[in-house]
C-alpha positions in Angstrom: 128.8 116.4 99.9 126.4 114.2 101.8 125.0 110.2 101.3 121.6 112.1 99.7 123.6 114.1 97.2 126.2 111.3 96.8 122.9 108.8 96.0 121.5 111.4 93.6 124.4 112.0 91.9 124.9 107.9 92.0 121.4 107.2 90.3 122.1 110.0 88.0 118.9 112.1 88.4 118.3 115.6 88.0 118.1 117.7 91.1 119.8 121.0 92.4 121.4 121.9 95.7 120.5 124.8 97.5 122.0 126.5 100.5 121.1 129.0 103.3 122.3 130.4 106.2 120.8 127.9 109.1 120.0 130.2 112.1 120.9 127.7 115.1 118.0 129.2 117.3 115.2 128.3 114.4 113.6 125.4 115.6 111.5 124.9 112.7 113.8 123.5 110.1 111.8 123.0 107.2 109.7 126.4 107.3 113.0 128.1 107.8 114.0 126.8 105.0 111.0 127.5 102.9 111.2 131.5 103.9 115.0 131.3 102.9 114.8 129.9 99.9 111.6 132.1 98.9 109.4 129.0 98.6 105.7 127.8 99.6 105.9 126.1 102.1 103.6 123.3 100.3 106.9 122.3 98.3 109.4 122.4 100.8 109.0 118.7 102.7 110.4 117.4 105.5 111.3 114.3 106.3 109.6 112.3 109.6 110.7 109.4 110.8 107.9 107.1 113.1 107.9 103.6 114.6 105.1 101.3 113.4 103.4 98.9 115.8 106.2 99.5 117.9 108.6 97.4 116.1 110.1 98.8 112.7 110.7 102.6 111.4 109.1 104.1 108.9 109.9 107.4 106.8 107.3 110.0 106.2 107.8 113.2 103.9 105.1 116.1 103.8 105.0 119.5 103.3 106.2 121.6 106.1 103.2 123.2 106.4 101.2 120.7 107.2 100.7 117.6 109.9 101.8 114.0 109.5 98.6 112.1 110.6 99.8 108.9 112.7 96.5 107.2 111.7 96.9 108.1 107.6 100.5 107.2 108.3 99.7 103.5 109.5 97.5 103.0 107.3 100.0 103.4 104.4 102.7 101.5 106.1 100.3 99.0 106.8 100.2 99.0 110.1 97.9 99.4 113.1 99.2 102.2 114.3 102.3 105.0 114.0 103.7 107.4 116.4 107.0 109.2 116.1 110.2 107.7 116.8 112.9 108.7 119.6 115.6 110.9 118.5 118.4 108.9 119.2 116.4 106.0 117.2 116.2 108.3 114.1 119.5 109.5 113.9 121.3 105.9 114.6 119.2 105.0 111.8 119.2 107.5 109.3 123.3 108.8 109.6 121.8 112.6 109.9 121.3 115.0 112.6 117.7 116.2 113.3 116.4 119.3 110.8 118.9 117.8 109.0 117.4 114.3 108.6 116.8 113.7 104.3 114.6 110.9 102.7 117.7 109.9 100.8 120.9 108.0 101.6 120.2 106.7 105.0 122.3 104.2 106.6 119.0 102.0 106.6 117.2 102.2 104.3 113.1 102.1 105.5 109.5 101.6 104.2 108.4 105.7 102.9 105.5 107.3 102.0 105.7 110.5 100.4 102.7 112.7 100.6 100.3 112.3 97.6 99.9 116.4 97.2 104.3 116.7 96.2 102.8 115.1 92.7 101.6 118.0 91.8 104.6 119.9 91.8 107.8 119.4 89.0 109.7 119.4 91.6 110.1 119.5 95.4 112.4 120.6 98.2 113.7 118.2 100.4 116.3 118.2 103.2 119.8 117.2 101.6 121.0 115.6 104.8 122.7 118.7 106.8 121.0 122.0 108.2 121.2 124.6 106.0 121.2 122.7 102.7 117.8 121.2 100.5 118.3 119.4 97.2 115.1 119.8 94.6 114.5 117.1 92.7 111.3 115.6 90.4 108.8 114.0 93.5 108.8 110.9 91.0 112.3 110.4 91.3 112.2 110.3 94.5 109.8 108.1 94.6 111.7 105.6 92.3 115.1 106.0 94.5 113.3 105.2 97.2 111.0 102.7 96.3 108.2 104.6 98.2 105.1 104.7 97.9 102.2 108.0 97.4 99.6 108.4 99.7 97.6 111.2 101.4 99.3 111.5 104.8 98.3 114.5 106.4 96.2 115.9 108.9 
């Protein structure tokens, strides 16, 4: 079990876990995941974390196909401007390792936007808070646990 299952299972949504074998040389978590679970890659997200104005983190989610814009980013968070934050920053924060970093049950929880285009699906892959494991859930669930917010984020 991890916090982001623990939370789902807390809030009583539906959602599923599903788990692959992490290959420890792949350096791209979520498209590794995508191939391994036989997905698009549009519906497999991951999960960014950035620094706004320099002074608070924020949480980004898009599809691991794509590019987080910094500018679209800011703009959502309503800030002037967005870049990503350290490593050691992001996991102090968030409890997870990096590639295994999910949008759900973090230590802190932080101001996310969750790109506009996972509306479109029923429901959407998302890291589940350790490599190797995603949990799908309904991207307006997601949005409710969260309290986040839709807007188009990527490049």
């Amino acid at each position: 079990m991890t916090p982001a299952i623990d939370m789902a299972k807390k809030h009583k949504i539906d959602f599923k876990v599903h788990e692959y074998q992490h290959d420890a040389s792949n350096e791209s978590y979520g498209l590794e995941a995508a191939q391994k679970l036989a997905l698009p890659a549009e519906q497999v997200f991951k999960t960014l974390v950035v620094s706004l104005d320099n002074q608070t983190l924020a949480v980004a989610v898009v599809p691991v196909s794509s590019m987080l814009s910094m500018k679209l980013m800011a703009k959502a968070a309503g800030a002037k401007k967005a870049h990503m934050a350290e490593a050691a920053a992001v996991e102090r924060s968030s409890g997870y390792v990096l590639g295994g970093v999910s949008p759900l049950g973090q230590k802190r929880r932080l101001p996310t936007v969750i790109d506009a285009s996972a509306q479109q699906f029923e429901s959407m892959y998302v890291s589940a808070g350790k490599r190797g494991v995603d949990i799908s859930l309904n991207p307006e669930d997601l949005q409710r646990l969260l309290n986040a917010t839709f807007a188009d984020i990527c490049a």
